[in-house]
C-alpha positions as CSV (number, residue, x, y, z in Angstrom):
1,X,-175.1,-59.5,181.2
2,X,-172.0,-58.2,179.8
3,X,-169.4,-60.8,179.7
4,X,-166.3,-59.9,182.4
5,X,-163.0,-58.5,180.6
6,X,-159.8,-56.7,181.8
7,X,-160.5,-53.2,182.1
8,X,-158.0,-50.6,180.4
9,X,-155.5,-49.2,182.0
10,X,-155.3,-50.2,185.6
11,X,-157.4,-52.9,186.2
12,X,-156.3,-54.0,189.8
13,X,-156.9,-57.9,188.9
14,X,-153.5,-57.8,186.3
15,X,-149.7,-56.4,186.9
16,X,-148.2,-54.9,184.3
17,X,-145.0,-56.7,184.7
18,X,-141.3,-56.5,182.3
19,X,-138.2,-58.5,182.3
20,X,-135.2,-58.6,180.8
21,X,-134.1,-61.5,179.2
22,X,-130.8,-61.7,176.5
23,X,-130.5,-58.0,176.0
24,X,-134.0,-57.2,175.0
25,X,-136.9,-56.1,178.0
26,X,-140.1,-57.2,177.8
27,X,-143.6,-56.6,179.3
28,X,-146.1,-59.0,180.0
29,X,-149.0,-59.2,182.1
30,X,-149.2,-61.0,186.0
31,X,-153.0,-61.7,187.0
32,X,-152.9,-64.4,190.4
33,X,-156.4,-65.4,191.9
34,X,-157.5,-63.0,194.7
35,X,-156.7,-66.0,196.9
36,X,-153.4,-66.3,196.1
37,X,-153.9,-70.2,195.3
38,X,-153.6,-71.8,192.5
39,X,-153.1,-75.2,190.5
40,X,-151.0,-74.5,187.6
41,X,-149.6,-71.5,185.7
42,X,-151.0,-70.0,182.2
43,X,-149.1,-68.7,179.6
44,X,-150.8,-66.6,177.3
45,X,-148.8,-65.4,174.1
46,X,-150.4,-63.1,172.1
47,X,-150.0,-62.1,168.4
48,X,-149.8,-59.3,166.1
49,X,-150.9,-56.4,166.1
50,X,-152.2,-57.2,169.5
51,X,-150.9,-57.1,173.0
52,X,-151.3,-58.7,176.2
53,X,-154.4,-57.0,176.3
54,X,-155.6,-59.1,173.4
55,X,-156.6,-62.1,176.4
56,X,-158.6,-58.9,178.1
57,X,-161.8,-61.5,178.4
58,X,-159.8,-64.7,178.9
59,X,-158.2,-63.7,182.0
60,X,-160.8,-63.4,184.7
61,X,-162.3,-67.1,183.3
62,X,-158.9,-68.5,183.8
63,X,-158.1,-66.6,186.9
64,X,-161.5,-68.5,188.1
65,X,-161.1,-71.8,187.4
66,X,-152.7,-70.5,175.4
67,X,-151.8,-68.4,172.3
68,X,-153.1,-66.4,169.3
69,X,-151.8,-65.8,165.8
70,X,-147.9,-65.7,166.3
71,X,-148.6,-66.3,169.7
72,X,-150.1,-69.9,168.8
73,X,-147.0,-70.6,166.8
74,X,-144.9,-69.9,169.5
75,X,-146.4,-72.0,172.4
76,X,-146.4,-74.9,169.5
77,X,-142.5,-74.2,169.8
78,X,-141.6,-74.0,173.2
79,X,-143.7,-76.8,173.7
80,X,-141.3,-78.6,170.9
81,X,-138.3,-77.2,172.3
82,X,-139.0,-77.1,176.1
83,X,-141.1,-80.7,176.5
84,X,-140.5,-80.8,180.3
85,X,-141.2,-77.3,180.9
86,X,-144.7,-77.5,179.6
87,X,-147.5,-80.2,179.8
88,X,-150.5,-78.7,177.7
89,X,-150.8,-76.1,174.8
90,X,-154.1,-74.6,173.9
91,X,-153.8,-72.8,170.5
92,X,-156.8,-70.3,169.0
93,X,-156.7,-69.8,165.5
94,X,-153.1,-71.7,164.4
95,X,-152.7,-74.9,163.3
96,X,-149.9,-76.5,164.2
97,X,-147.2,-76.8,161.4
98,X,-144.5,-79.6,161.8
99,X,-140.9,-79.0,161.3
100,X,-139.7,-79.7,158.1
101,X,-136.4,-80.6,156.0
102,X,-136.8,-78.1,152.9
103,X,-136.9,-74.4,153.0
104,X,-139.6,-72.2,151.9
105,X,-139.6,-68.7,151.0
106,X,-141.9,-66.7,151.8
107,X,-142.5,-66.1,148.2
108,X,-142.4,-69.5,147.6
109,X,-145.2,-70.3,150.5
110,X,-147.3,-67.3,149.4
111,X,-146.9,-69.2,145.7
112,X,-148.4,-71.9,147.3
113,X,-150.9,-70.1,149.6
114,X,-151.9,-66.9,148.0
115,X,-153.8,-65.5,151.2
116,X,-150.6,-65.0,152.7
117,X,-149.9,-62.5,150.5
118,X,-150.2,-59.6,153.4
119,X,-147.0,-61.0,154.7
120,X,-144.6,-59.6,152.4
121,X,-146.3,-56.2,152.7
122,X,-145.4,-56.8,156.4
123,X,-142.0,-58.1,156.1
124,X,-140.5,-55.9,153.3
125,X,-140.1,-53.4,155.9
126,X,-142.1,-50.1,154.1
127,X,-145.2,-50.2,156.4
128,X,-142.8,-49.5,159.8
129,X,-141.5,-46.9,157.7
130,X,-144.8,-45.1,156.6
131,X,-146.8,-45.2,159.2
132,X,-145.2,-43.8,162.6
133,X,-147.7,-40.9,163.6
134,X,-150.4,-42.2,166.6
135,X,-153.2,-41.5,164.0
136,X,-152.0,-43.7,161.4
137,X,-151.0,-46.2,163.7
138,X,-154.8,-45.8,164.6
139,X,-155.6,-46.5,160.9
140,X,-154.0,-49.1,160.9
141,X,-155.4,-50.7,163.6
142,X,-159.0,-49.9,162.7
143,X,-157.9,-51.4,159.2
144,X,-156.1,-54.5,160.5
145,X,-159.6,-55.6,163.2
146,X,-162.0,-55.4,160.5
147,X,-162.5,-51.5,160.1
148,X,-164.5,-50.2,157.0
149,X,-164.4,-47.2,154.9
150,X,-167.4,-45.0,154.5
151,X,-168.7,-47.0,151.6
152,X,-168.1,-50.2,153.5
153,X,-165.1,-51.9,151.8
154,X,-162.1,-53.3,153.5
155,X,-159.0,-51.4,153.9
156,X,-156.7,-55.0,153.7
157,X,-156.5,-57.8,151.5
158,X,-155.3,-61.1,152.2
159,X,-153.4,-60.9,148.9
160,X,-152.1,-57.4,148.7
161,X,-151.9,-56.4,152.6
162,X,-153.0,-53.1,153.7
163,X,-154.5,-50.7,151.1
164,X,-153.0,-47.3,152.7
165,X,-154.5,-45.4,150.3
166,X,-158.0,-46.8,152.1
167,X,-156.5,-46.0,155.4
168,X,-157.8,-42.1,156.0
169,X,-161.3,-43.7,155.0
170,X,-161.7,-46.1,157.4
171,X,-163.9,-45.9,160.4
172,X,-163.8,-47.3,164.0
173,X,-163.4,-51.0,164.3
174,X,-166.4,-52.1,166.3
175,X,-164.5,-55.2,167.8
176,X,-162.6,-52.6,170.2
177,X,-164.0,-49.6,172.8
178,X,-162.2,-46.5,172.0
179,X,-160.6,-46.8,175.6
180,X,-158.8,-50.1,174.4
181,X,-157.8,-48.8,170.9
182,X,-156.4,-46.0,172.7
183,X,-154.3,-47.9,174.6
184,X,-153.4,-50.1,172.0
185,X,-152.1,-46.7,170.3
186,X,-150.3,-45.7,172.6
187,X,-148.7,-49.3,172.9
188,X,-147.7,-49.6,169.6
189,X,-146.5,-46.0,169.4
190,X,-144.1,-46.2,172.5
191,X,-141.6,-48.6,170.4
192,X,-143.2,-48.4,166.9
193,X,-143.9,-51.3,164.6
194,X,-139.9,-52.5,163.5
195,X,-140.7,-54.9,166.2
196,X,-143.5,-56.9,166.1
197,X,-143.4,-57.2,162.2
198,X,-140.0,-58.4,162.4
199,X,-142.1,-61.8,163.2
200,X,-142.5,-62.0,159.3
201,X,-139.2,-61.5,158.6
202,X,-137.8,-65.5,160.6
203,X,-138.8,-67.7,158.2
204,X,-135.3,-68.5,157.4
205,X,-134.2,-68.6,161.0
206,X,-136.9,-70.5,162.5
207,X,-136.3,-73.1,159.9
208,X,-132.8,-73.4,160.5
209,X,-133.7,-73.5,164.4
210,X,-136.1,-76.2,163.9
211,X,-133.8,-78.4,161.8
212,X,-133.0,-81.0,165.3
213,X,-136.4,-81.2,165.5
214,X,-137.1,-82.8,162.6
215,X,-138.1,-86.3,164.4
216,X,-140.3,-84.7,167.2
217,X,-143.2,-85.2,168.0
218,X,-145.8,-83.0,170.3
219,X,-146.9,-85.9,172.7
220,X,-149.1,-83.9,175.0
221,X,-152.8,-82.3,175.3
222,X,-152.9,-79.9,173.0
223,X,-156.6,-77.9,172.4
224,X,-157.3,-76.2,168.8
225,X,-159.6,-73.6,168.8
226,X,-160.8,-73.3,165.3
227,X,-162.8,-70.0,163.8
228,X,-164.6,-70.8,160.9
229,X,-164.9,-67.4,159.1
230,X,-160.8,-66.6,159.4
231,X,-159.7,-65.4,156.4
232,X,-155.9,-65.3,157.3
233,X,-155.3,-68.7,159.1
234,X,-158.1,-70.4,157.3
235,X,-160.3,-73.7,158.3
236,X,-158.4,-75.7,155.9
237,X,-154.8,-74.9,156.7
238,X,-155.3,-77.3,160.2
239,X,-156.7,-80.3,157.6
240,X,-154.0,-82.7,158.9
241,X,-153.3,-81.6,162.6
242,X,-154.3,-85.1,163.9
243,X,-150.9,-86.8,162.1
244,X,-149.1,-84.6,163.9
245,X,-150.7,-84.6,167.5
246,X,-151.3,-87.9,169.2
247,X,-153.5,-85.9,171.8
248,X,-155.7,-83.3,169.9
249,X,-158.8,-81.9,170.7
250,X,-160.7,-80.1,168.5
251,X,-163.1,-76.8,169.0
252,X,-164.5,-74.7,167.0
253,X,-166.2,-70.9,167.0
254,X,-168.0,-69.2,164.2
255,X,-166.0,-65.8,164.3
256,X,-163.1,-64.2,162.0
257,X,-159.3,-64.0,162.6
258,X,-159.9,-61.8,166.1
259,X,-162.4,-64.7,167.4
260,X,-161.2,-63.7,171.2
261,X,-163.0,-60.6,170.8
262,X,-166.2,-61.4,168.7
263,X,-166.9,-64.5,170.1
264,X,-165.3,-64.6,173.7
265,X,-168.0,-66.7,175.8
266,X,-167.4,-69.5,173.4
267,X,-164.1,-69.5,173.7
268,X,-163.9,-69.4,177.1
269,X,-166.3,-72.0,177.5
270,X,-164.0,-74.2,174.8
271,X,-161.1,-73.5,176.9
272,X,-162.1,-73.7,180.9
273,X,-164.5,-77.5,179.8
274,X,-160.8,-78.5,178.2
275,X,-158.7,-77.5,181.4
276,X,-161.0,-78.7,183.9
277,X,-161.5,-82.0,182.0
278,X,-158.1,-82.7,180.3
279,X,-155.8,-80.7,182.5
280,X,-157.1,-81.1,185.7
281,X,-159.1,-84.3,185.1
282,X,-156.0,-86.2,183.6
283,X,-157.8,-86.9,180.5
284,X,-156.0,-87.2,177.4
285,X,-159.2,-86.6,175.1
286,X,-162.7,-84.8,176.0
């Protein structure tokens, strides 16, 4: 049996919800159990390129009874920033990465870790610039989830970013229908990409932000979903999460960077045994 996802569009189990918060609006997705009881509330961030959509077969497991990428980043920070404002932080794919005292460049961090290479691509601004159309967003899309060309090679590398050269080549991604990559078109098209890769462009910022923090510790629950074959945030990079976290739990899935969407029944079973036994159960360790 086909595992349950959020259908796209108008699924009548999720809201699609905006606010506006310090100038800027911003849409998110509101999914409440048919009941209209619950115990606690979710937040699921998502990452790039992805939108809320991205949780499309989380959603009905939690709404029965987190973050991605950036999205994992973030929750690591609000949970830093915000302590009494949130009491457990389930992360899949990024490691947690402590504050710290000395500034990297991103030239100097791709120096030291050559697989983030793609990020300059990202940051240097050139890629918002070239592709704007829907069908090279498309491209790009199919590129960025694992799309092939016609002779079966990649159309990114880790070191160099995307090869848009590759990019009229490359087929349909298999890890999305073409109803959801047609939505996720038309979501990245609406605004264009300025936005979301302006994630690669904080470095500086966030350090300076996170310069108080220095001292902090995260002190609660905090779930790591690991995905062996990801070739952007990679086993090894979460080595030494357990000097950071005093309550960590480690999972695992075998699946690449996009392990919500090829390997979603293990992730949702990772997720709902950790909520029902350290969230709800009061447990500090499975």
């Amino acid at each position: 049996m086909a595992l349950d996802k959020i259908q796209v569009p108008g699924d009548p189990r999720v809201r699609h919800c905006s606010t506006f918060v310090n100038g800027t609006t911003y849409g998110y997705l509101l999914a409440t159990p048919p009941d209209g009881k619950y115990r606690a509330t979710i937040f699921l961030i998502h990452g790039f390129p992805d939108p809320s959509m991205g949780w499309r077969y989380q959603i009905p497991t939690l709404l029965n009874l987190g973050g991605h990428d950036w999205g994992g980043a973030i929750v690591y920070r609000i949970a830093l920033y915000e302590p009494d404002f949130v009491t457990h932080v389930f992360s899949v794919c990024t490691p947690y990465w402590p504050p710290s005292k000395q500034y990297l460049s991103l030239e100097q961090t791709i120096a030291k870790i050559p697989f983030f290479g793609y990020q300059a691509q990202l940051a240097n601004g050139g890629l918002e610039d070239i592709l704007r159309s829907k069908e090279e967003i498309r491209q790009f899309l199919n590129a960025m989830y694992g799309g092939r060309t016609t002779d079966g090679k990649p159309a990114i590398s880790m070191e160099k970013g995307v090869l848009l050269e590759k990019l009229p080549d490359v087929q349909p991604t298999h890890l999305v229908s073409e109803k959801e990559m047609d939505y996720y078109v038309n979501e990245f098209s609406r605004t264009g990409l300025h936005g979301p890769v302006s994630w690669y462009r904080t470095r500086e910022q966030n350090w300076k932000d996170e310069l108080e923090f220095l001292n902090e510790s995260l002190d609660i629950p905090v779930l790591y979903i690991l995905a062996t074959n990801d070739t952007a945030l990679r086993p090894e990079l979460s080595r030494n999460m357990e000097r950071n976290i005093k309550h960590l739990t480690k999972a695992e899935v075998v699946a690449s960077h996009w392990a919500l969407w090829e390997s979603p029944e293990e992730c949702n079973a990772h997720i709902k045994s950790w909520v029902e036994g350290v969230v709800f159960g009061g447990k500090v360790k499975l």
